[in-house]
N, C-alpha and C positions, 0 to 999 in steps of 0.2 A: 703814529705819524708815518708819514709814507716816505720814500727814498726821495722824490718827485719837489715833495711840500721841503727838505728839509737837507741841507746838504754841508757836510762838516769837515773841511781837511784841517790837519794838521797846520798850517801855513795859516786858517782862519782860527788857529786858537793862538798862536802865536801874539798874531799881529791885533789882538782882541785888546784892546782898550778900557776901562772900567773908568768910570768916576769919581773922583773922591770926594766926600762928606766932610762933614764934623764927625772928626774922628773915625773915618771911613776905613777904607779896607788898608791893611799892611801891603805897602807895594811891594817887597818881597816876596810875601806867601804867596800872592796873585802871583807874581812871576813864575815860581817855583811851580806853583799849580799850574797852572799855565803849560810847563816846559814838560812837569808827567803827564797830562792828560795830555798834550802832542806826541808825546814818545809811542805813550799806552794808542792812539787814534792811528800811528804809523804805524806803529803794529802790530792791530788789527787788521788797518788796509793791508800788509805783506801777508798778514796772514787769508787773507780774504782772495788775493791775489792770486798764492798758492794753490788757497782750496781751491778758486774759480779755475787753473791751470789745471787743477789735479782733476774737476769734473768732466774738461774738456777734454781730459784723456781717458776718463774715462768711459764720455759718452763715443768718444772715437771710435775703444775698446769693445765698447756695447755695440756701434753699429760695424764691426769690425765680424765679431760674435754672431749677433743676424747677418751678416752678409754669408758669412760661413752653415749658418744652421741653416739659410735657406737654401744654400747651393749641396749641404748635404741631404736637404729635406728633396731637392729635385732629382740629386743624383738617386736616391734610394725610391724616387717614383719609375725613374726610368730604370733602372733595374729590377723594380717589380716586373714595368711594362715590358722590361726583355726577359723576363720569367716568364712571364704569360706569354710572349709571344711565340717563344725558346720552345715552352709546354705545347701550342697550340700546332707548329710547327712540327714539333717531336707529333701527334698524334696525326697530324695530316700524312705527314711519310708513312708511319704505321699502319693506317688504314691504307692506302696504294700499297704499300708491300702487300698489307694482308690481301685487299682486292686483287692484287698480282698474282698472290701465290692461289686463291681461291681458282681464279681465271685459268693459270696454269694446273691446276688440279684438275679441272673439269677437263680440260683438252684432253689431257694425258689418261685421264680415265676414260674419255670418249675412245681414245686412239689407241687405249687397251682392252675396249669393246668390241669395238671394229678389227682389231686384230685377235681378239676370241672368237668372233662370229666367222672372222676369216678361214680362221684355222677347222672351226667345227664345221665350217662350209667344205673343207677341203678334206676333212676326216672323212665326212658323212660320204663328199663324193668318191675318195678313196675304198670307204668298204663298198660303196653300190659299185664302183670296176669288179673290185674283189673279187663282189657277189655275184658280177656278169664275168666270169672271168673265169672263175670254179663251176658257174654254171654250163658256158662255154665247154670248158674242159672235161665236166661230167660227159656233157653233150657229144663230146668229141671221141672221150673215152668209152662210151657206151655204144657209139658208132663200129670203131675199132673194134669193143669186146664181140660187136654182131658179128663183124667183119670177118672175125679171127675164128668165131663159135661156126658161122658159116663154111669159114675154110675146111673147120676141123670135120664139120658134117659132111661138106663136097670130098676131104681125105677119104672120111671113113664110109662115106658112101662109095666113092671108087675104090675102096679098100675091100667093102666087101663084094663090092661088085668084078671084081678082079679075083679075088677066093674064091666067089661064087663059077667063074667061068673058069677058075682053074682048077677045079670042082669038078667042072662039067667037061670037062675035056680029060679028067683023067677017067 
């Protein structure tokens, strides 16, 4: 029987009426019955009343629960997503540092290239002075040695040529 078809308070067992027969029902016992099956009907309803309060709190509690699991379930999506992004983030800087430091490598070995090539530029042209410079001086000194070998020859030619006429005059 359905809630709908059939509907029974306390107050309609009370005021429930019976008919009496030949020799029909004890109007007491009918009373009495009557007054437990009202008691027992009232409290069921209190009890029915409580459960129904007690569902309500606890579908309140339930959607209390989801309200909570979903707002945890969102927070820990967007904490993944600041993971991921946190991570993606971290390797972006990494690679520009690394591309920076690569970049600044290549300079700095360039610009210790060019300051090797400099220097060996400026070796090489240091020993060719050197080289013209010792050659020069050989140049200069061999000059001089003639110089000095001729003086010695124009001495010792006047030298003997001055023996020789004092030679001749003794």
């Amino acid at each position: 029987m359905s809630d709908d078809a059939f509907y029974l308070t306390p107050h309609d067992v009370r005021g429930q009426e019976f008919r009496t027969g030949f020799r029909g029902f004890n109007p007491r016992e009918v009373e009495d019955f009557q007054l437990r099956v009202s008691e027992e009907l009232e409290r069921l309803l209190r009890e029915r009343a409580q459960l129904e309060e007690r569902l309500r709190n606890f579908q309140e509690q339930l959607r209390a629960f989801r309200d909570r699991e979903r707002a945890m379930n969102e927070a820990l999506l967007a904490a993944q997503q600041l993971r991921v992004d946190a991570a993606k983030e971290a390797d972006s800087e990494s690679e520009e540092i690394i591309r920076r430091a690569k970049t600044e490598a290549l300079r700095i070995l360039a610009e210790a290239k060019q300051n090797e090539r400099l220097v060996r530029e400026r070796t090489e042209a240091g020993r060719r002075q050197f080289a013209a410079f010792l050659a020069n001086f050989r140049g200069l000194l061999e000059r001089h040695l003639g110089e000095v070998e001729g003086l010695e020859e124009n001495i010792r030619s006047a030298t003997e040529a001055q023996t020789e006429a004092v030679q001749r005059r003794a």
